[in-house]
C-alpha positions as CSV (number, residue, x, y, z in Angstrom):
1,X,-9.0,3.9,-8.8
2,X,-9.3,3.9,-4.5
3,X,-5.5,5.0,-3.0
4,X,-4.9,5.2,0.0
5,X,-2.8,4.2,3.1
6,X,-2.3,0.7,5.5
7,X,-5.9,0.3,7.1
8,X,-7.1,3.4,5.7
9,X,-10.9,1.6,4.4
10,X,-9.7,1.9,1.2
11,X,-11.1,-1.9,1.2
12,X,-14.1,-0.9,2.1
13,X,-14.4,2.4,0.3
14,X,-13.7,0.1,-2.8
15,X,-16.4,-2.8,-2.2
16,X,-19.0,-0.1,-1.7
17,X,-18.1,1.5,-5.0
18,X,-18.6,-1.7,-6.9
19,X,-21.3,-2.8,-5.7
20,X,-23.4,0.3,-6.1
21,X,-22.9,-0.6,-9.8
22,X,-25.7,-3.4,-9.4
23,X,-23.8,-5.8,-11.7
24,X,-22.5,-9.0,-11.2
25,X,-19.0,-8.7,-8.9
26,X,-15.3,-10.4,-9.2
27,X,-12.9,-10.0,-6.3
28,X,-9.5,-10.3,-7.8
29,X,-7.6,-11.1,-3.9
30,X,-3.9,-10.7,-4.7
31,X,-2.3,-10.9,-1.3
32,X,-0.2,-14.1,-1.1
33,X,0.0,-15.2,2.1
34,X,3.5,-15.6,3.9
35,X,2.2,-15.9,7.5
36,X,0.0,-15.3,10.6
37,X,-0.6,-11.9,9.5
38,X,-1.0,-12.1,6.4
39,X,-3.8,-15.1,6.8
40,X,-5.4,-13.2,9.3
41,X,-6.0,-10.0,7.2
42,X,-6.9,-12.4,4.5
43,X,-9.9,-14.0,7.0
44,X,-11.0,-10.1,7.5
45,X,-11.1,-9.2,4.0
46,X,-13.5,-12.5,3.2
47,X,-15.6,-11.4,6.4
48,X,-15.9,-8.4,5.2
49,X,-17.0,-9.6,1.8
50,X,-19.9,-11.8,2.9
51,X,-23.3,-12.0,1.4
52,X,-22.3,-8.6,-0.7
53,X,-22.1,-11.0,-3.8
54,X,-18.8,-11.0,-5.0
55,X,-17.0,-14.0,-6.5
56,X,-13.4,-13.9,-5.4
57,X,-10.6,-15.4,-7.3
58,X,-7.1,-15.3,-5.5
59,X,-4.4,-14.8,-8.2
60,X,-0.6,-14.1,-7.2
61,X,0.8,-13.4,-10.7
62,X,-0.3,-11.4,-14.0
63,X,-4.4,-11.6,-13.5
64,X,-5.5,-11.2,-16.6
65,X,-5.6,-14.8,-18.0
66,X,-7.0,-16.0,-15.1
67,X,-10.5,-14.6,-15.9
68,X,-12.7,-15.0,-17.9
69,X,-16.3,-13.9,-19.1
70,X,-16.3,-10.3,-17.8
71,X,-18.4,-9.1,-20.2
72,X,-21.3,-7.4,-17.9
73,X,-18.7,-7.4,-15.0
74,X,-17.4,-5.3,-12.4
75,X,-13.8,-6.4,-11.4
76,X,-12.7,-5.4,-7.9
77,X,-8.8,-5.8,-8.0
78,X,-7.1,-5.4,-4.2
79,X,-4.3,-4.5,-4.3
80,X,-1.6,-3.3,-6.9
81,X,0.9,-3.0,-4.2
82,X,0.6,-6.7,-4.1
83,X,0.5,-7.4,-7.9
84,X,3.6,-5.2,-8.2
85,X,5.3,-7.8,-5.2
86,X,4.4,-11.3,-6.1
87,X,5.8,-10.2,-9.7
88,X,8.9,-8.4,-8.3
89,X,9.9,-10.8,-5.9
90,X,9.0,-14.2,-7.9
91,X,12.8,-15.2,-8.0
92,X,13.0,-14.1,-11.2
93,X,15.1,-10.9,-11.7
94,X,14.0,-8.9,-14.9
95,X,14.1,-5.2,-15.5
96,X,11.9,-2.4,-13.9
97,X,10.3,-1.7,-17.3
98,X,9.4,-5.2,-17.7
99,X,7.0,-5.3,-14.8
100,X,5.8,-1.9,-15.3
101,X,4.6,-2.4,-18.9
102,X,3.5,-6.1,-17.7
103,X,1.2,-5.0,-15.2
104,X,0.1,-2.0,-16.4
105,X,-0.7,-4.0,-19.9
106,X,-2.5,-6.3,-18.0
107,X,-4.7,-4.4,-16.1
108,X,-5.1,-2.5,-19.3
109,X,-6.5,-5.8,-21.0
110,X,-9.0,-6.0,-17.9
111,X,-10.2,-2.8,-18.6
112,X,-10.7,-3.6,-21.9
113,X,-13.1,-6.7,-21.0
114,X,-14.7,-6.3,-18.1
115,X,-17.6,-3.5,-17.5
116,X,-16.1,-1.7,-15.0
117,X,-13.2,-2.1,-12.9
118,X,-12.3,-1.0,-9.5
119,X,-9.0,-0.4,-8.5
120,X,-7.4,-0.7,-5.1
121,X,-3.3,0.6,-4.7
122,X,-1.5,2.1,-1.5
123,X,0.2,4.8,-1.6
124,X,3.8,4.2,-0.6
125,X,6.2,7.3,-0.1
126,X,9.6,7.3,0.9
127,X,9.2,9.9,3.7
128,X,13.0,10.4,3.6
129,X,14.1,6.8,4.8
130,X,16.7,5.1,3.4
131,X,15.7,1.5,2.2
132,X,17.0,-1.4,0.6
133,X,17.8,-1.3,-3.5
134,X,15.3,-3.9,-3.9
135,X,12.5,-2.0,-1.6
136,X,13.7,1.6,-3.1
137,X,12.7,-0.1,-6.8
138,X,9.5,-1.8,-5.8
139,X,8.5,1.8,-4.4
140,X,9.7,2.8,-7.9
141,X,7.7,0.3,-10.0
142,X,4.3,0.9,-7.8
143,X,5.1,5.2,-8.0
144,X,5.2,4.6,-11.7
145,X,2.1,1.9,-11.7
146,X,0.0,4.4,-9.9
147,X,0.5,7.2,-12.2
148,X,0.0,5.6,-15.4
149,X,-3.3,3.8,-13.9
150,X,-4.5,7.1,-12.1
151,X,-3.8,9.4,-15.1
152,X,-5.8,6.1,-17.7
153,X,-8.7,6.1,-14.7
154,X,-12.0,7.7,-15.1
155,X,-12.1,8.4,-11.1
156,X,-9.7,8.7,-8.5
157,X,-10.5,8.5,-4.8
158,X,-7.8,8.9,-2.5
159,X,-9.4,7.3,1.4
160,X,-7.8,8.7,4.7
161,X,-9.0,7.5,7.6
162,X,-12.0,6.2,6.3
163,X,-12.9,9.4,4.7
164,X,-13.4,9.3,1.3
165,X,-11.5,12.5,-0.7
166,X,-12.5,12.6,-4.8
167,X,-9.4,13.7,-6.6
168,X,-10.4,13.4,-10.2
């Protein structure tokens, strides 16, 4: 698992780490794109994925049965923080437990089929702001996302600017 800040190369940090597993690569690309912005770090991300060999899918949703033969895989997923928004803010309103066993069950799954799997969150604090209810429980649901993933992961890797800090 690779945490880190925005634009911390935790990205990169994360490509690296897969590919030094000399295995056949899926990029699982789970920002959905809502404007100028978001196409345009979209367009980096590919760039920055050329000719390293990976085979992106972009899934919005739950990934899992979106992919298939992992067997001898390694599965670059970028970015929970995304997962965790395209599920909470689908339209449809369902309780924070729901999408916290949901994605945590399906990355589970993943983990289960693939041969290894590299996992890219942020790490979101609340740095004493006051936010919205709905941004307070997507903080929530990510917080609790992150735990259960970093406590289930082999390795965590925490990247601050570009510097890459082994925490387990």
């Amino acid at each position: 698992m690779v945490i880190g800040g925005a634009s911390s190369g935790k990205s990169s940090y994360a490509e690296e780490l897969a590919s030094s597993f000399h295995l056949p690569l899926l990029y699982v690309a789970t920002l959905k794109p809502y404007g100028k912005e978001d196409y345009k770090r979209i367009e980096n991300h590919r760039m920055s994925r050329e000719g390293k060999g990976f085979t992106t899918y972009e899934l919005y949703g739950l990934i899992n049965d979106e992919l298939n033969d992992l067997d001898d895989k390694v599965v670059l997923i970028e970015c929970m923080s995304n997962i965790v928004a395209n599920n909470l803010f689908s339209g449809i309103k369902r309780e924070k437990s729901y999408y916290i066993d949901a994605i945590i069950n399906d990355i589970m799954n993943i983990t289960k089929r693939a041969k290894e799997v590299v996992l890219v969150t942020n790490d979101i604090s609340r740095e004493g702001i006051e936010y919205s209810s709905d941004t307070e429980d997507y903080i929530e649901i990510l917080s609790e996302i992150n735990n259960k993933l970093a406590e289930f992961s082999s390795s965590l890797v925490e990247v601050v600017c570009g510097i890459d800090i082994r925490i387990k």
